[in-house]
N, CA, C and O atoms as a Tinker XYZ file with bonds, in Angstrom:
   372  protein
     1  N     33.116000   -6.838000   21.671000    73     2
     2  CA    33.010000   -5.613000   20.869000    64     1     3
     3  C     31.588000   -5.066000   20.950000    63     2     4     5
     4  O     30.639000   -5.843000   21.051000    81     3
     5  N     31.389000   -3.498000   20.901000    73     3     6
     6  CA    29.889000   -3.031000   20.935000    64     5     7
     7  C     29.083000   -3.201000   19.706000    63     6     8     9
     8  O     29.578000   -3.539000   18.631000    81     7
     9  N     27.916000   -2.973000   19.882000    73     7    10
    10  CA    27.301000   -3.473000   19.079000    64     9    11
    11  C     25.958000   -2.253000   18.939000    63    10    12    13
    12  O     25.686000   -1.737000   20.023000    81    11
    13  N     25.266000   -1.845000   17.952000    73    11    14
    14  CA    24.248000   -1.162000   18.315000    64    13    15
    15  C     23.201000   -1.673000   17.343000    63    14    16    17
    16  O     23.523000   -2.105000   16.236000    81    15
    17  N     21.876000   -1.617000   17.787000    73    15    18
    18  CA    20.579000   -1.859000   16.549000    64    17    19
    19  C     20.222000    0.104000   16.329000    63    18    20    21
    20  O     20.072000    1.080000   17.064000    81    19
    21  N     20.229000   -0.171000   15.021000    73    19    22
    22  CA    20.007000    1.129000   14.509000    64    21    23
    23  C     19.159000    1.634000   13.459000    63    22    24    25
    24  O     19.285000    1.164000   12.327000    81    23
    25  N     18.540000    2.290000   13.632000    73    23    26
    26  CA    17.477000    2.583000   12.295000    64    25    27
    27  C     17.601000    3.767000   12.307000    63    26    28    29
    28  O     18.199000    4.298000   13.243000    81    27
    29  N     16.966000    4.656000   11.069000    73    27    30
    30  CA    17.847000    5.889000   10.509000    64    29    31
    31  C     16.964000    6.498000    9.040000    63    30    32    33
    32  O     16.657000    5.607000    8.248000    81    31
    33  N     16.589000    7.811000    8.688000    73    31    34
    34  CA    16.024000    8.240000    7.894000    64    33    35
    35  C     16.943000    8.573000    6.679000    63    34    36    37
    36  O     17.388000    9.652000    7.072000    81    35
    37  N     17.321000    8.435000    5.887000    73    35    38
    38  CA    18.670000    9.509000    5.040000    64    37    39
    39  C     17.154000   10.290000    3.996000    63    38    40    41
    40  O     16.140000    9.819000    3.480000    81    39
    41  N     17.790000   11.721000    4.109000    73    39    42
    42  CA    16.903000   12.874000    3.310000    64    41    43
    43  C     18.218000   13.201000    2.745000    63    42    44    45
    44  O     19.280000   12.613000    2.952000    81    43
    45  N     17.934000   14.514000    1.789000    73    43    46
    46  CA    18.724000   15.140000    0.945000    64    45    47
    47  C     19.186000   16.909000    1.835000    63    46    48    49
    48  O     20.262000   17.505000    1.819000    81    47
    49  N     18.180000   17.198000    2.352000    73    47    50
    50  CA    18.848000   18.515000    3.256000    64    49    51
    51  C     18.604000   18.524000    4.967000    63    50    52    53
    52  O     17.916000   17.760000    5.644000    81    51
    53  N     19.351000   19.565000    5.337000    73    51    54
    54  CA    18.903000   19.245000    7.113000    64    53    55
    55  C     17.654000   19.865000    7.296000    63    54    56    57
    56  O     17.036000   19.459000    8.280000    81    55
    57  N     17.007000   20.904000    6.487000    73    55    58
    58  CA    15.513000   21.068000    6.840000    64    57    59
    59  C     14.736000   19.851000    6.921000    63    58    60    61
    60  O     14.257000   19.383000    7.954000    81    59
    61  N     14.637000   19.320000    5.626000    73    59    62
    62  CA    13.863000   17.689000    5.811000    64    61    63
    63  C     13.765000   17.186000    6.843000    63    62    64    65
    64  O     12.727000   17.017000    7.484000    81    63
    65  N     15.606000   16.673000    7.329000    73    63    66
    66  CA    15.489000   15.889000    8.509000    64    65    67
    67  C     15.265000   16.795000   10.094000    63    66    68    69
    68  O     15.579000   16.204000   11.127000    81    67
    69  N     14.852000   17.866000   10.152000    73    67    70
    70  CA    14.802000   18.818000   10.943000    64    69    71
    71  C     13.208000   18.361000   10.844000    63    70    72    73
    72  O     12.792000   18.049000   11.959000    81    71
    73  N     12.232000   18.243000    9.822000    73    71    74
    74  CA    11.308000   18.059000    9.743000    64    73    75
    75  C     10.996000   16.997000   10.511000    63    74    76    77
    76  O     10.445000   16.981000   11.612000    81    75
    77  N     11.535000   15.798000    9.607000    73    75    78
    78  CA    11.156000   14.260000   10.185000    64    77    79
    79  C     11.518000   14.045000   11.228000    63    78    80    81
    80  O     11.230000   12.927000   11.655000    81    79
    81  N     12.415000   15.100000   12.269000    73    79    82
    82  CA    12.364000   14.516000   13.690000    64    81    83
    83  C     11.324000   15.068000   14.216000    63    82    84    85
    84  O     10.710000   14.309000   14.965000    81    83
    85  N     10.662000   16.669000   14.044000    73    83    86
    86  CA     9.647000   17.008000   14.419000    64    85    87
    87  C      8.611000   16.014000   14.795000    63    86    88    89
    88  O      8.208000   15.590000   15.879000    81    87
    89  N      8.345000   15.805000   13.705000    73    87    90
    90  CA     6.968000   14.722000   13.237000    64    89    91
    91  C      7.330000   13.339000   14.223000    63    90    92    93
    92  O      6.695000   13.048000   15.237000    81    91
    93  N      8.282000   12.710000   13.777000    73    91    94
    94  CA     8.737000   11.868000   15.176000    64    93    95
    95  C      8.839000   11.841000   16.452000    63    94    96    97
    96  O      8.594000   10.866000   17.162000    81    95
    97  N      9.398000   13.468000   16.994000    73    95    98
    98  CA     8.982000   13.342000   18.480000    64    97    99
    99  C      7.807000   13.934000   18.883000    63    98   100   101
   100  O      7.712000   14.349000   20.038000    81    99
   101  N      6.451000   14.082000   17.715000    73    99   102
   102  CA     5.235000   14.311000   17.728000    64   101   103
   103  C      4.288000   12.911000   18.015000    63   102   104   105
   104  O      3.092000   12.866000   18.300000    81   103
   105  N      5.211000   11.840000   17.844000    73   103   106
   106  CA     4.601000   10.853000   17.556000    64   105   107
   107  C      4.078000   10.005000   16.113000    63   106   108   109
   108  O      3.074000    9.317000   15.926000    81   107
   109  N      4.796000   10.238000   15.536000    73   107   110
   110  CA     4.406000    9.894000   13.999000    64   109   111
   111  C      5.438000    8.423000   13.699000    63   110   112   113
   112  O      6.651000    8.269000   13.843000    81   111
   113  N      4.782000    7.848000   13.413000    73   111   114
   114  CA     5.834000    6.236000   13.337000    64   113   115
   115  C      6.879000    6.294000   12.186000    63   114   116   117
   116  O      6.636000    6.594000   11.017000    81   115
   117  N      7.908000    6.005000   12.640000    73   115   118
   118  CA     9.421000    6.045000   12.169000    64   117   119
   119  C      9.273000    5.099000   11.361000    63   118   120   121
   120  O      9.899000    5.388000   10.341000    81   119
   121  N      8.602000    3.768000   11.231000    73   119   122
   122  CA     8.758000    2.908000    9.950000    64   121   123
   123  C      8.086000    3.438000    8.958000    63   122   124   125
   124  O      8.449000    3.004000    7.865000    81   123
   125  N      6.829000    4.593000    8.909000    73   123   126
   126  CA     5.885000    4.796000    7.832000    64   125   127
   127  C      7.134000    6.179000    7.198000    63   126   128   129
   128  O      7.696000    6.216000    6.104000    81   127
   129  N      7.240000    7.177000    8.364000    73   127   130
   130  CA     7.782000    7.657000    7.475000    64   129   131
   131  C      9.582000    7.382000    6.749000    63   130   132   133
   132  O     10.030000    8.033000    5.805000    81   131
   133  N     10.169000    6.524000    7.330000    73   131   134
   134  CA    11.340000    6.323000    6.509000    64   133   135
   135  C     11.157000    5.659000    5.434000    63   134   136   137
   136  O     11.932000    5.894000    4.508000    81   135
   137  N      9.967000    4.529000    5.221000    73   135   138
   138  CA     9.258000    4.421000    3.505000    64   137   139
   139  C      8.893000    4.791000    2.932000    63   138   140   141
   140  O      8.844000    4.491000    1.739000    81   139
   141  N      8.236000    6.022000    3.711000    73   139   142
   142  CA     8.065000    7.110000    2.548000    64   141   143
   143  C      9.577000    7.881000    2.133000    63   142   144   145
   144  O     10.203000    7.309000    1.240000    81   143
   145  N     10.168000    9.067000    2.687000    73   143   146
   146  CA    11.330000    9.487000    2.662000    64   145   147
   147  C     12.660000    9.360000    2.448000    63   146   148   149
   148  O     13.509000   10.061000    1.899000    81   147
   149  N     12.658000    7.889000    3.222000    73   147   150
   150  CA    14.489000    7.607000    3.143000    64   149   151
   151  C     15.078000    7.901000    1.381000    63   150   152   153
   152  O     14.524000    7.930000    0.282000    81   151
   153  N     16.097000    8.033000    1.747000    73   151   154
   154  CA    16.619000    7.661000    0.320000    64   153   155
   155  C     17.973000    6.632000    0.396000    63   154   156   157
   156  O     18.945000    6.474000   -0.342000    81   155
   157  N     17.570000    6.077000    1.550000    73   155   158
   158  CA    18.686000    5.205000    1.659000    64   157   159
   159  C     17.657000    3.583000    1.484000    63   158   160   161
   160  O     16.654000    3.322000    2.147000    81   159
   161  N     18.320000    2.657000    0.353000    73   159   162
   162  CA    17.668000    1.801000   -0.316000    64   161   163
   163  C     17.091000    0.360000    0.823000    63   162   164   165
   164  O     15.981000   -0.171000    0.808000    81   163
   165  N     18.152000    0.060000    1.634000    73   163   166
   166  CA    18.337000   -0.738000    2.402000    64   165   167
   167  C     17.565000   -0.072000    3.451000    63   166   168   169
   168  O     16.506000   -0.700000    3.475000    81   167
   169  N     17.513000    0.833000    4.312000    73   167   170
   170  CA    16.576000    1.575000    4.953000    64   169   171
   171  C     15.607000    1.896000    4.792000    63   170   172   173
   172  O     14.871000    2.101000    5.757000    81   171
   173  N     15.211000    2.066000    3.597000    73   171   174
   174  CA    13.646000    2.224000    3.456000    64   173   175
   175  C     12.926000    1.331000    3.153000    63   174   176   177
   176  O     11.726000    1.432000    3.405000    81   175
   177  N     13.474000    0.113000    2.478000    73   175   178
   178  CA    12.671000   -1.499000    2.856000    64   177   179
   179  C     12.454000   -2.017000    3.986000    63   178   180   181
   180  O     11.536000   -2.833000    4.068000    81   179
   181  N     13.113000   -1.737000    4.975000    73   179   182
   182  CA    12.832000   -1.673000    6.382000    64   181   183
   183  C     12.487000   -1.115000    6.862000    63   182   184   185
   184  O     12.266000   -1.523000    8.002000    81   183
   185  N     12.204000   -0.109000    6.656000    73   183   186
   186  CA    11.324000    1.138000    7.410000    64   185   187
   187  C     12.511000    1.465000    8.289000    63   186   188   189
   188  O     12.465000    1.048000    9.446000    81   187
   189  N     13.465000    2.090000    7.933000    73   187   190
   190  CA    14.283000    2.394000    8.501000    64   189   191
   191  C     15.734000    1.570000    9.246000    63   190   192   193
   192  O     16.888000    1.993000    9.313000    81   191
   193  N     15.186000    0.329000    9.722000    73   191   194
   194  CA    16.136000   -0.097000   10.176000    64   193   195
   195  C     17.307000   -0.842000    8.985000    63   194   196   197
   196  O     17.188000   -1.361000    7.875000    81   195
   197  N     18.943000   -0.429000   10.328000    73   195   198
   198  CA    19.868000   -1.177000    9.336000    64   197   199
   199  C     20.351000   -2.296000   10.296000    63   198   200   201
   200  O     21.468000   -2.813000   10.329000    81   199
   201  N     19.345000   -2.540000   11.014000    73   199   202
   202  CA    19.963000   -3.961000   11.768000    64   201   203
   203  C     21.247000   -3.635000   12.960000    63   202   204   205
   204  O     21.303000   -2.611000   13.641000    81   203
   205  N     22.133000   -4.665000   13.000000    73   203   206
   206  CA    23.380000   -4.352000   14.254000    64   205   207
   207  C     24.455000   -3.977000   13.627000    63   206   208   209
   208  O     25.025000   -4.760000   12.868000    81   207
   209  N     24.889000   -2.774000   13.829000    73   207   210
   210  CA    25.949000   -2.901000   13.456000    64   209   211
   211  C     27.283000   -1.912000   14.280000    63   210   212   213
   212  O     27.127000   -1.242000   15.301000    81   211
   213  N     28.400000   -2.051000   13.596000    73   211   214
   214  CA    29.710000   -2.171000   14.664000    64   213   215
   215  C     30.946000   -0.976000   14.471000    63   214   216   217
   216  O     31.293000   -0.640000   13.339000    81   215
   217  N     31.519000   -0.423000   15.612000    73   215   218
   218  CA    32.035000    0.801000   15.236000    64   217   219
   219  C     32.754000    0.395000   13.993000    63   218   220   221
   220  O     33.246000   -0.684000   13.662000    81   219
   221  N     32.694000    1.385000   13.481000    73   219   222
   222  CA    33.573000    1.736000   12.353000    64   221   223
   223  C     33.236000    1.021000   11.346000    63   222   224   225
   224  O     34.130000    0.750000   10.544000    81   223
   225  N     31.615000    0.423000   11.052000    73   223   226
   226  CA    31.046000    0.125000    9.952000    64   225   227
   227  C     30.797000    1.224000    9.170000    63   226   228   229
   228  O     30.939000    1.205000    7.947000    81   227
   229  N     30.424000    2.210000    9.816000    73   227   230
   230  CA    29.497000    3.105000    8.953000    64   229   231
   231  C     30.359000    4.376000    8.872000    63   230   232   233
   232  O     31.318000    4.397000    9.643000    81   231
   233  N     30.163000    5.542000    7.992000    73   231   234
   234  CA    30.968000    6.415000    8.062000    64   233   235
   235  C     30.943000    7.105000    9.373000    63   234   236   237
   236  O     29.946000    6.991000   10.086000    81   235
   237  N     32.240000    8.005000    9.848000    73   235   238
   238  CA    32.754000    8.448000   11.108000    64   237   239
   239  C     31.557000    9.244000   11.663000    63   238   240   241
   240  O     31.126000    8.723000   12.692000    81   239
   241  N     30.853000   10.423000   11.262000    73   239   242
   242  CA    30.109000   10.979000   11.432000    64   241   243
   243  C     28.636000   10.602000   12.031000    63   242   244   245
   244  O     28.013000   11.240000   12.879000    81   243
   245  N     28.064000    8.863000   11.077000    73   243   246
   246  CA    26.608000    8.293000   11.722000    64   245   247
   247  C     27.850000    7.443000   13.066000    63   246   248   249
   248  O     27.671000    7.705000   14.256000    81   247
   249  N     28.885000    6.582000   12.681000    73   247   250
   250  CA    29.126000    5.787000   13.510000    64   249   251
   251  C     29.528000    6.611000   15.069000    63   250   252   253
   252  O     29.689000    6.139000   16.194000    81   251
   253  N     29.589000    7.766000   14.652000    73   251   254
   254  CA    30.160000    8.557000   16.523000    64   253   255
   255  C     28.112000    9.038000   17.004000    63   254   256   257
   256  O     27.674000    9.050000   18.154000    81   255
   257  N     27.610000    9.235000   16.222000    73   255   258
   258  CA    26.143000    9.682000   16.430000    64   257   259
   259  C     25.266000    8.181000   17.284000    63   258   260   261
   260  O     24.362000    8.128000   18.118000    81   259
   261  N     26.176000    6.997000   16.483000    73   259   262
   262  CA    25.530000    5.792000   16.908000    64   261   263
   263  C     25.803000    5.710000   18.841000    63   262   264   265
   264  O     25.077000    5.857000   19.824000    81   263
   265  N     27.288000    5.388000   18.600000    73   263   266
   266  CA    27.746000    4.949000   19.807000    64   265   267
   267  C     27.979000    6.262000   20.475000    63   266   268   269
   268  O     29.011000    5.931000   21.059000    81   267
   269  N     27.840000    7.210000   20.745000    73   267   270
   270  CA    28.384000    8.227000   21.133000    64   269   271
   271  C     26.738000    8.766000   21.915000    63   270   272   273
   272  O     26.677000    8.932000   23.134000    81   271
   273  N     25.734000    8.945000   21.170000    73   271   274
   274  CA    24.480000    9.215000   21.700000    64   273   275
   275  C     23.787000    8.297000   22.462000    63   274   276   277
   276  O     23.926000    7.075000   22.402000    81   275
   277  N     22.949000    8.985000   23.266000    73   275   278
   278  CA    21.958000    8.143000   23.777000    64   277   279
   279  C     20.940000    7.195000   23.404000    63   278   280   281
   280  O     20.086000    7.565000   22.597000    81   279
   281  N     20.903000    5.985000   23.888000    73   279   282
   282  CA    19.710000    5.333000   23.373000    64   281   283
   283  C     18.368000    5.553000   23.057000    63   282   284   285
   284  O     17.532000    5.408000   23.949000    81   283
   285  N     18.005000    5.899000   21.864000    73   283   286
   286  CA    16.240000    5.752000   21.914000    64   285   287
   287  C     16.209000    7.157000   21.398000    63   286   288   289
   288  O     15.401000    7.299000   20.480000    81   287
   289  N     16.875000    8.243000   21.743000    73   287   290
   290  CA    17.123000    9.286000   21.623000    64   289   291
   291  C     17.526000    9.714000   19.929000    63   290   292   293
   292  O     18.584000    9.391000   19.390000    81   291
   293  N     16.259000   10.621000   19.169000    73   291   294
   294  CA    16.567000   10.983000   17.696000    64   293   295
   295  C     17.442000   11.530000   18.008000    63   294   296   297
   296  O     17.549000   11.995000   19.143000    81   295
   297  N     18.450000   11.656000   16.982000    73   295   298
   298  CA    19.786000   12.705000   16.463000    64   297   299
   299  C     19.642000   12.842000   15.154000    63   298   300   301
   300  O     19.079000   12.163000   14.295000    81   299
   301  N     20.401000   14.094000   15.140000    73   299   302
   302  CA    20.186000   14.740000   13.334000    64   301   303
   303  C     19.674000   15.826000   13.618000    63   302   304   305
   304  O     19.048000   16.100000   14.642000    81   303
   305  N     19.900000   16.465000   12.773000    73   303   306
   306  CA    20.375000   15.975000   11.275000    64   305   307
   307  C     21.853000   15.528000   11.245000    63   306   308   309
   308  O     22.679000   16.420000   11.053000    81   307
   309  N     22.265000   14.344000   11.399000    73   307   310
   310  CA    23.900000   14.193000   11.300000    64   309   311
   311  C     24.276000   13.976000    9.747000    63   310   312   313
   312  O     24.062000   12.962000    9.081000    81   311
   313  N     24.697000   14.800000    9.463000    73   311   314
   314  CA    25.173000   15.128000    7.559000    64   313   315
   315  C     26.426000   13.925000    7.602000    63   314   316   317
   316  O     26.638000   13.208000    8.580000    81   315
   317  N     27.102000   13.889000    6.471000    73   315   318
   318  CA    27.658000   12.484000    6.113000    64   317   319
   319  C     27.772000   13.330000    4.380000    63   318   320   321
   320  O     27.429000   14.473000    4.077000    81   319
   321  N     28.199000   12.568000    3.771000    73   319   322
   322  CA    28.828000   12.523000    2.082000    64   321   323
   323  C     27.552000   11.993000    1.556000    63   322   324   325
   324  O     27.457000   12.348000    0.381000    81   323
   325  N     26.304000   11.139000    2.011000    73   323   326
   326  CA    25.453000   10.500000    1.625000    64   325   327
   327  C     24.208000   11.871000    1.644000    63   326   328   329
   328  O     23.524000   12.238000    0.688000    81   327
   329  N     24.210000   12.177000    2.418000    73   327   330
   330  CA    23.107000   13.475000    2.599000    64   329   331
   331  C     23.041000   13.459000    4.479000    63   330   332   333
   332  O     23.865000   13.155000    5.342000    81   331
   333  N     21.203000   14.097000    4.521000    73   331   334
   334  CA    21.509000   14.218000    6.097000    64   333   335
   335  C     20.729000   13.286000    6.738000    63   334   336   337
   336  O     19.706000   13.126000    6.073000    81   335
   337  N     20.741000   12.425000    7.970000    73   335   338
   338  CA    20.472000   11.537000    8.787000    64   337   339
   339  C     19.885000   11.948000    9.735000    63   338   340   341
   340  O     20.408000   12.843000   10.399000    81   339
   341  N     18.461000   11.361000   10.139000    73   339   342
   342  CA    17.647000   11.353000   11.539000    64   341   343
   343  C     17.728000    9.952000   12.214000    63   342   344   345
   344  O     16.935000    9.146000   11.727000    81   343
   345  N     18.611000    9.415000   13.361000    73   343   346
   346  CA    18.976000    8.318000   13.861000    64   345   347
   347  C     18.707000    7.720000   15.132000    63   346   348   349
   348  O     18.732000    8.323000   16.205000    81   347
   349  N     18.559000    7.026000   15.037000    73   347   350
   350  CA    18.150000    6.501000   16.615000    64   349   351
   351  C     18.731000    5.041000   17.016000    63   350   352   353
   352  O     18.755000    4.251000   16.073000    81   351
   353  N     19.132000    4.627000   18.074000    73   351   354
   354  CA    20.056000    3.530000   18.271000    64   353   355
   355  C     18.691000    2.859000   19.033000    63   354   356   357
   356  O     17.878000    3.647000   19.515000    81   355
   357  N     18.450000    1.422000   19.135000    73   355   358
   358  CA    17.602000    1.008000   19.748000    64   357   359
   359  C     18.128000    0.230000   21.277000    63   358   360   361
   360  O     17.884000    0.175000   22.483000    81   359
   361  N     18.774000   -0.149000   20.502000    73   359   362
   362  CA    19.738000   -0.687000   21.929000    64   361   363
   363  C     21.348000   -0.624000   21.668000    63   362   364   365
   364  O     21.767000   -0.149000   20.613000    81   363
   365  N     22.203000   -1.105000   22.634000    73   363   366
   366  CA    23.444000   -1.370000   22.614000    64   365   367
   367  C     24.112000   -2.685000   23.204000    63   366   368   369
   368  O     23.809000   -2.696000   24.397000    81   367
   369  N     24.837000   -3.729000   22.923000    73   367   370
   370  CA    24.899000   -4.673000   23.514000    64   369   371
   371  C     26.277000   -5.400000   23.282000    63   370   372
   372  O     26.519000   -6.461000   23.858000    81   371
């Protein structure tokens, strides 16, 4: 079964995360700012990351953004019921 490592910002609108990818593919480190920003609890003690996880863990919308996108590659704002998401898969395996 696939598998992906994934780390991930959750904000409250898609400007935000429109923002935080800016700043990210400016070069700005993805662990500082998802501790500052996230509002996802488990993600922002990690600086973003949620570890490995497996289709159809996560809702339809991050889980097709996971496996569906390119590696390494930000996506987002991918919206969800939670708010909106800046994501990045680190690997796949």
């Amino acid at each position: 079964m696939a598998t992906a490592g994934v780390r991930h910002i959750l904000v409250k609108t898609a400007k935000e995360a429109e923002q935080l990818k800016k700043q990210l593919n400016q070069g700005q480190d993805f662990s500082k700012l998802a501790k500052k920003h996230s509002l996802c609890p488990t993600g922002k003690k990690a600086g973003g990351d949620l570890g490995v996880v497996k289709p159809g863990q996560m809702v339809k919308a991050f889980d097709k953004a996971v496996f569906k996108g390119k590696e390494l590659e930000l996506q987002g704002p991918v919206k969800t019921q939670f708010g909106y998401h800046v994501i990045q898969v680190l690997y796949r395996g």
